[in-house]
N, C-alpha and C positions, 0 to 999 in steps of 0.2 A: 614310405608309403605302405599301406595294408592291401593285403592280398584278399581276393573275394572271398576264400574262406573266413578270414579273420573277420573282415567285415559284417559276412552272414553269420557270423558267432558275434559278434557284437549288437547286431542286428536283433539277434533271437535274445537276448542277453535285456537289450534294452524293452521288447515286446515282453519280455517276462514280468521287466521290473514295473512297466507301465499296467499289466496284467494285474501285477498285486497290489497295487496303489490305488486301481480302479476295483479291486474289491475291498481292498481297507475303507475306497471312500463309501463303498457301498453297504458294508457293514456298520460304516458307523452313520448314514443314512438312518439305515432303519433304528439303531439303536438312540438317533435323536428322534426319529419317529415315536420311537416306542416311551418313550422321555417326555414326549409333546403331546401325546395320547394320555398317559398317566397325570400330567400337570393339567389337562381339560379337565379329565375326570375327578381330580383333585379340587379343583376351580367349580366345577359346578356342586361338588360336594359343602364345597364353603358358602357357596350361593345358598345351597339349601338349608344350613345351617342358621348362616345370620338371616333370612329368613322366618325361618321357625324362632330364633330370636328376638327379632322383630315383634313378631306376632304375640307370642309369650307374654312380652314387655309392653304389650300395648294391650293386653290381657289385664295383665296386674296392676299396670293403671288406671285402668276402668275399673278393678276393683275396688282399687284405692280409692279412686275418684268415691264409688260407690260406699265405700264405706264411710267414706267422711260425710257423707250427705244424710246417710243414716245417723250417725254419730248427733247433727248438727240437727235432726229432727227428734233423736233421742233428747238433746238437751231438749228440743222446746219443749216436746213433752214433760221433761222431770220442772222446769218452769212453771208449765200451768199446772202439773202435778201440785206443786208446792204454794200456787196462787190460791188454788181452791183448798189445799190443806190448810192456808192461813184463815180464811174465809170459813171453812166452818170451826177451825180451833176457836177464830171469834164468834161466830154465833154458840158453840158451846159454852164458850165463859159468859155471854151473855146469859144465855141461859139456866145455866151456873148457878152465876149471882141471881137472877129473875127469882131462881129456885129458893137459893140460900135466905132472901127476903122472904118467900112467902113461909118459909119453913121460921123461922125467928119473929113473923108475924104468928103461927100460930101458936109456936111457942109461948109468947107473950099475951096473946090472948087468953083470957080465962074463958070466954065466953062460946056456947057450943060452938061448935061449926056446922054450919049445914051442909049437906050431902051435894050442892053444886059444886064447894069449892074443895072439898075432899076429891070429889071427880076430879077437877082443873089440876089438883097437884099430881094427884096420879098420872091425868096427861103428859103433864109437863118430865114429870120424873120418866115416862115411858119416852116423852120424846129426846129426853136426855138422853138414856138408854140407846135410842137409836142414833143418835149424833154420835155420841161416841164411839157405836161399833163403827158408824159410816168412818169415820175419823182414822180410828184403826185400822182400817180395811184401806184407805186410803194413804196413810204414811206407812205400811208396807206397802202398799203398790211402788210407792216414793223410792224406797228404802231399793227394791228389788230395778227399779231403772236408775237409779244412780249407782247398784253394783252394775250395772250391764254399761251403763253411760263409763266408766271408770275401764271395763273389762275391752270394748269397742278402744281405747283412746290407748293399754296399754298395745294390742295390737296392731294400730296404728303408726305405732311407737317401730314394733320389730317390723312391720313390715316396710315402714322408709328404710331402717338401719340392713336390713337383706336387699333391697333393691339399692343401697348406697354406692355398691362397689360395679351395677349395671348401669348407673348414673355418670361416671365415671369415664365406662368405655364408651359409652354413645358424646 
C-alpha cells in the first residue's frame, strides 16, 4: 500500500504529465492549424492560377480561331486575286494579238493610212499600256498576299506547336 504522500506525489506526477500532453496537444493544434491555413491559402492560390490559365488558353484560342479565319479569307482573297489576274492577262493577250494584227496589217499595207486608224492604234496600244500596268499592279498585289497568306499559315504553324504541351495538360 502507498502512503498519502506517495499518492499526492504520484498524483501531482500524473497532473504534470497530463499538463504536458495537453500542451503538446495544444501545440501541435495550432501547428496543424497553421498547416491548414497555409494549404487554403496554397489552394486558392492554385485556383487563381489555373484560372488565369484557363482564361489565357481560351485567349489563344480565339486567337487562333481568329487567325485561321483570317488565314482562310486571305486565301479567298489571293483566289480572286488570281481569278481577275487571269482575266485580264487574257484580255491582254487578246489585245496583244488584236494589236500584233493591226500592226502587221499596216506593216503590209502600202497604202496610206488615214488618221482614224492611226488614232485606233494609238488607242489600243495606250490601252495596252494601261492593262499592263493594271496587270502589274495587280500580280504584286498577288504576290504581296500570298507572302502574308504563307507568313499567316507559318504562324499558325508555331502557334499549335507552343500551345501543344497546354493541350496536353487540359
Amino acid at each position: 500500500r502507498m502512503s498519502t504522500s506517495e499518492m499526492l506525489k504520484e498524483i501531482s506526477e500524473l497532473e504534470e504529465a497530463t499538463d504536458d500532453t495537453e500542451r503538446n496537444g495544444q501545440r501541435m493544434i495550432g501547428e496543424i492549424r497553421i498547416v491548414l491555413e497555409r494549404l487554403s491559402i496554397e489552394m486558392e492560390e492554385l485556383r487563381g492560377a489555373k484560372s488565369q490559365a484557363e482564361e489565357w488558353l481560351g485567349a489563344v484560342w480565339s486567337a487562333l480561331n481568329q487567325q485561321r479565319r483570317e488565314q482562310v479569307l486571305l486565301h479567298q482573297r489571293v483566289q480572286e486575286e488570281d481569278a481577275w489576274a487571269n482575266r485580264l492577262q487574257q484580255r491582254t493577250d487578246s489585245l496583244v494579238h488584236e494589236l500584233e494584227l493591226l500592226e502587221r496589217e499596216t506593216r503590209t499595207s502600202r497604202l496610206s493610212l488615214d488618221e482614224n486608224l492611226l488614232r485606233s492604234v494609238a488607242t489600243l496600244q495606250q490601252q495596252r499600256k494601261q492593262v499592263r500596268q493594271t496587270l502589274s499592279r495587280k500580280l504584286a498585289k498577288c504576290r504581296e498576299l500570298q507572302g502574308a497568306l504563307s507568313e499567316a499559315a507559318n504562324e499558325t504553324a508555331a502557334m499549335a506547336e507552343r500551345l501543344r504541351p497546354l493541350a496536353l495538360m487540359l
